[in-house]
N, C-alpha and C positions, 0 to 999 in steps of 0.2 A: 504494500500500500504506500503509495507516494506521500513522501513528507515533506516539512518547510526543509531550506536549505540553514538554516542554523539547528533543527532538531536534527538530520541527516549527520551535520558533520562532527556533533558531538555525538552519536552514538558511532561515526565510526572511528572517533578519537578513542571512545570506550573499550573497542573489540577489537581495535590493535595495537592498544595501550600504546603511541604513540603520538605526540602536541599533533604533528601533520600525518595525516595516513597515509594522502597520497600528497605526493611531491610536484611542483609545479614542475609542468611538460612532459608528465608521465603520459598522457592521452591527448598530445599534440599529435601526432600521425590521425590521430581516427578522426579530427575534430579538422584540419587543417581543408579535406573534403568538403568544407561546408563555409567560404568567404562571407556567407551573408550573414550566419547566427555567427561569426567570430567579429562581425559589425555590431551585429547588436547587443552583445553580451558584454554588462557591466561589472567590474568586482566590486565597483563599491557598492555596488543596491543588492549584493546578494553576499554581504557577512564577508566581504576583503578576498572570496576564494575564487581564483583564476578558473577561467574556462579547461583548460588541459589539465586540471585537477581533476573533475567530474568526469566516471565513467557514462560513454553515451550510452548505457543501458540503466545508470543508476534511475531509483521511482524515487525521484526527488522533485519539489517546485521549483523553479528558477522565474526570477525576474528577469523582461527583456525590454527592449525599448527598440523602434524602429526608427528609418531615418525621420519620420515626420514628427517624432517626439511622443509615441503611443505608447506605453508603457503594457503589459500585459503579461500573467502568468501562467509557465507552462512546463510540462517536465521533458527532459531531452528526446526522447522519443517522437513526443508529438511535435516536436521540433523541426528532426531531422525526415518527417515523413508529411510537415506541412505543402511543400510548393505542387504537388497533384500536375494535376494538366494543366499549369499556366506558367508564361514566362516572366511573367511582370513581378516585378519588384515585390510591391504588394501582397505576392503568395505569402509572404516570412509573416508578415503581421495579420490579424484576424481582423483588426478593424480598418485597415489600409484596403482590403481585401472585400470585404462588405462594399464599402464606400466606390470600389474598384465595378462590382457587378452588383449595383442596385435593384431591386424584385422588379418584376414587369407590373404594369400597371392596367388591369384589365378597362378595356373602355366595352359601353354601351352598344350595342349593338341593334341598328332598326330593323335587319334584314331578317322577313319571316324564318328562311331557311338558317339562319344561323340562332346559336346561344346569344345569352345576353352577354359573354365571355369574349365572343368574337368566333368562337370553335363550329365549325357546322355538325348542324345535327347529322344525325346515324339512323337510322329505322333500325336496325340491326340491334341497339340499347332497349334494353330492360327499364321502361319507368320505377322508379323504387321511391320515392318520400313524395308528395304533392309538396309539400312546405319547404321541399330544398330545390331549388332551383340554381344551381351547380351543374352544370355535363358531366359525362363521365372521368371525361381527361381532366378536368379542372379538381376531379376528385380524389383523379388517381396522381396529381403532382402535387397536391396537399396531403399525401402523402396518407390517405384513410387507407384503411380497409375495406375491400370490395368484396361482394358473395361469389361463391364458382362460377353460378352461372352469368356472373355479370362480365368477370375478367373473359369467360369463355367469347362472350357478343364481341370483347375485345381486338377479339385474335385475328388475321388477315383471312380472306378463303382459301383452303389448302393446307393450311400451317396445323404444325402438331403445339398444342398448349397441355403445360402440366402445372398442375394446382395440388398444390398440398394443403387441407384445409381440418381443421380444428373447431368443434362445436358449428360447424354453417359457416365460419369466416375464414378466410382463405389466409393462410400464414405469408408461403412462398408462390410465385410462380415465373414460367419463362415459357416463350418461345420458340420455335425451332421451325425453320422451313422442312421443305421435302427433302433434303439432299441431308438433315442433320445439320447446319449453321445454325447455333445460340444466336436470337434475335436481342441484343443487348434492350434496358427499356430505355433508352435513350432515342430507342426508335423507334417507342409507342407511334410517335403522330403520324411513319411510316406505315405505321401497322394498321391504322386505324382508316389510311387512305387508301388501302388497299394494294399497294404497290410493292413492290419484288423484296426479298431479301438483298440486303446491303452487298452480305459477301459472296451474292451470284452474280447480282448485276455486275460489281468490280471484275468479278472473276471472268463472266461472258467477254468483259474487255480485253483481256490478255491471257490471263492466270490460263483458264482451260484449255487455250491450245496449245499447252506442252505438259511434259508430266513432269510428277513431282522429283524436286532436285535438279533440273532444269536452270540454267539461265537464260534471261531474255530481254528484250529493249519494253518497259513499262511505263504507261503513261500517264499512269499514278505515280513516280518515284520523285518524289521533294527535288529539287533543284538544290547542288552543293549549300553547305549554311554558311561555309568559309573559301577564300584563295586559298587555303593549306588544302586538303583535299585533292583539287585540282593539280596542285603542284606537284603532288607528293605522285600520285596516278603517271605526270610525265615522266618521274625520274624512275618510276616502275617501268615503264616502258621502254625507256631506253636503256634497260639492266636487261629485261627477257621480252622474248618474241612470244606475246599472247595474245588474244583477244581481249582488250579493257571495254569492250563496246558496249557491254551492256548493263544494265544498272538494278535488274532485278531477281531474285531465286523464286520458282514456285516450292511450297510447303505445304503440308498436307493440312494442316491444322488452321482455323484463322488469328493472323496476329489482327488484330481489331476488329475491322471491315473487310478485310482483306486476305486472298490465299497466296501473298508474296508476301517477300521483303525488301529490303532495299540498302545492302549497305553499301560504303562508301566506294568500294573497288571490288569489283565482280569477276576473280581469274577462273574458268569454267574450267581450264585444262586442268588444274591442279584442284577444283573445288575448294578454293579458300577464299572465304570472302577477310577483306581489310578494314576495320573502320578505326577514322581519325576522332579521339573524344576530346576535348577541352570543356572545361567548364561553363564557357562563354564568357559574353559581356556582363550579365548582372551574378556569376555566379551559381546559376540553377541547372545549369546542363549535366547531364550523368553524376545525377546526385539523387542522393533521397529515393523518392518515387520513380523517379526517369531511371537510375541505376536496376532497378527489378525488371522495367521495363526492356532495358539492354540485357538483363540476362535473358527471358523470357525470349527474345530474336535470337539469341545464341540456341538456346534448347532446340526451336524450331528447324535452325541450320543444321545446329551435327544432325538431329533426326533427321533430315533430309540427304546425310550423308556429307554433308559439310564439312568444315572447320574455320574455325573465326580467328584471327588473331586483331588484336585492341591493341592501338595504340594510345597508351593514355598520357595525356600531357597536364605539366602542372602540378597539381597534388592528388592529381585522382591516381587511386591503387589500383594494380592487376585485379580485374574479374574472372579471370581464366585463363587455363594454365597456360596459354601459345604466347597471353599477352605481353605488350614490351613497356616500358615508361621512356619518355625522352619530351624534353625540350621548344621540339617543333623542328620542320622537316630540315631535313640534311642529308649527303652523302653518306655519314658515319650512318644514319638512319636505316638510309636503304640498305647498307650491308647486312645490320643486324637484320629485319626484316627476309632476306632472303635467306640467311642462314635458319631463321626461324621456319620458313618457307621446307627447308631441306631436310629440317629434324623431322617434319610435321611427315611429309611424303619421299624421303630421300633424296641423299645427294644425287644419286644417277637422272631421277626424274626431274628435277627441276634444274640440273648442269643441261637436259637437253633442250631447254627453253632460254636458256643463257645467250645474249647478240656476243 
């Protein structure tokens, strides 16, 4: 059970009978990952004790304060697992972050065919209260409780829905098209308008005309985030005679929306993909949440018969075991890199890709 940070450090003054238990910069490696909470992190508001004192797993409060001067408390966990899907500054702090994505504001609506919501009706919905005049979607993003048969009217035509339900009220449920893709509920209003599975549609685009563990040119794949990437790709190319043309793997599994991925260098002869990570501009990149997210691409890979090697720049640590640390790109770079290249598939194999 998480406690203040002055009852914390005196019980662990207690149980190892030493003034400091731990030592300042004992936990500077694990904390160093994270530029924004070592922004916001005071010793004077939290009892004179340095950040790299504090294990990131300790259930302790800590005081934080962001750049806008928002003060807020929280324990290292909820910390290091705050920035979600956004890039903005703002993820660090909870009230920067409100203020960042303010609630929508339903307006009135005169159109018979729609709710007073704005949402158009359904015939497909089950009328349930006279006195609540709410639509269903309006009911289901405040987040209620719906009956089975109501989430069932829900579901798209064709789609398999599973409801797990308790006394008449329906606890969990999800979606799934014909082919098995999890309909995530993010894409209730998809669902509700009748229209395809996300990770068909994408897939109809490319993903399906090849098989799995395949490379291929996709028209989904993000545009470089950096000039390093690009740079790093040339001086790959002018080391071995490969195909870099193309920028996606099919996977059997969906990473999001999608039955591809996309990392940063695509070598199909030798099946390794390469990607370049830095932190970014504000600090949030392949951190926290985004880091499970990059492991998550890696699993997908090897299972497709893959191997990934990371290159991590900065202060971000190895997430698997190919990965390299360095700098930002260089000559010395790309040596290491191909030797990593040669452990992964051997030297005779990739000496015969060698200019």
């Amino acid at each position: 059970m998480a406690e203040s940070v002055e009852q914390w450090w005196a019980r662990r003054q207690w149980s190892k009978g030493e003034e400091t238990p731990y030592p300042i910069g004992r936990y500077r490696t694990d904390w160093e990952r994270y530029p924004m909470l070592i922004r916001q992190y005071h010793p004077d508001l939290n009892h004179g004790i340095v950040l790299s004192q504090v294990p990131p797993a300790a259930e302790v409060y800590l005081l934080w304060e962001c750049d806008a001067g928002h003060r807020f408390v929280a324990t290292p966990e909820e910390q290091r697992s705050r920035p979600g899907g956004t890039r903005r500054r703002s993820a660090w702090c909870p009230a920067c972050a409100e203020g960042a994505a303010p609630r929508r504001i339903r307006m009135p609506q005169q159109d018979d065919g729609m709710h007073v919501c704005g949402h158009a009706r359904d015939p497909r919905r089950i009328e349930h209260d006279p006195g609540d005049d709410r639509c269903f979607l309006c009911r289901r993003l405040d987040g209620e409780r719906l009956t089975r048969e109501e989430l069932v009217t829900l579901a798209a035509p064709g789609s398999r829905v599973a409801v797990s339900a308790e006394n008449g009220t329906a606890r969990t449920h999800s979606w799934q098209c014909d082919r098995g893709h999890p309909v995530y509920e993010a894409s209730i209003e998809r669902i509700l308008s009748g229209r395809r599975c996300p990770v068909c549609r994408h897939a109809a685009a490319g993903a399906d005309a090849v098989a799995v563990g395949d490379a291929f040119v996709s028209r989904w794949a993000p545009t470089p985030a950096s000039a390093a990437e690009p740079a790093l790709k040339q001086r790959i190319a002018e080391r071995l005679d490969v195909d870099l043309g193309n920028n996606a793997v099919r996977v059997a599994r969906p990473f999001f929306s999608h039955l591809e991925v996309w990392p940063d260098i695509v070598i199909p002869e030798l099946r390794i993909a390469i990607e370049y990570d830095t932190t970014g501009r504000h600090g949030l990149e392949h951190v926290g949440r985004r880091e499970a997210t990059d492991r998550k691409k890696d699993r997908l890979l090897r299972a497709a018969g893959w191997e990934v090697v990371r290159i991590r720049c900065g202060k971000l640590q190895p997430i698997g075991p190919w990965d390299l640390t360095a700098g930002g790109v260089s000559a010395v770079l790309v040596d290491r890199i191909l030797e990593r290249l040669g452990e992964i598939r051997g030297e005779l194999i990739v000496g015969a890709y060698r200019r």
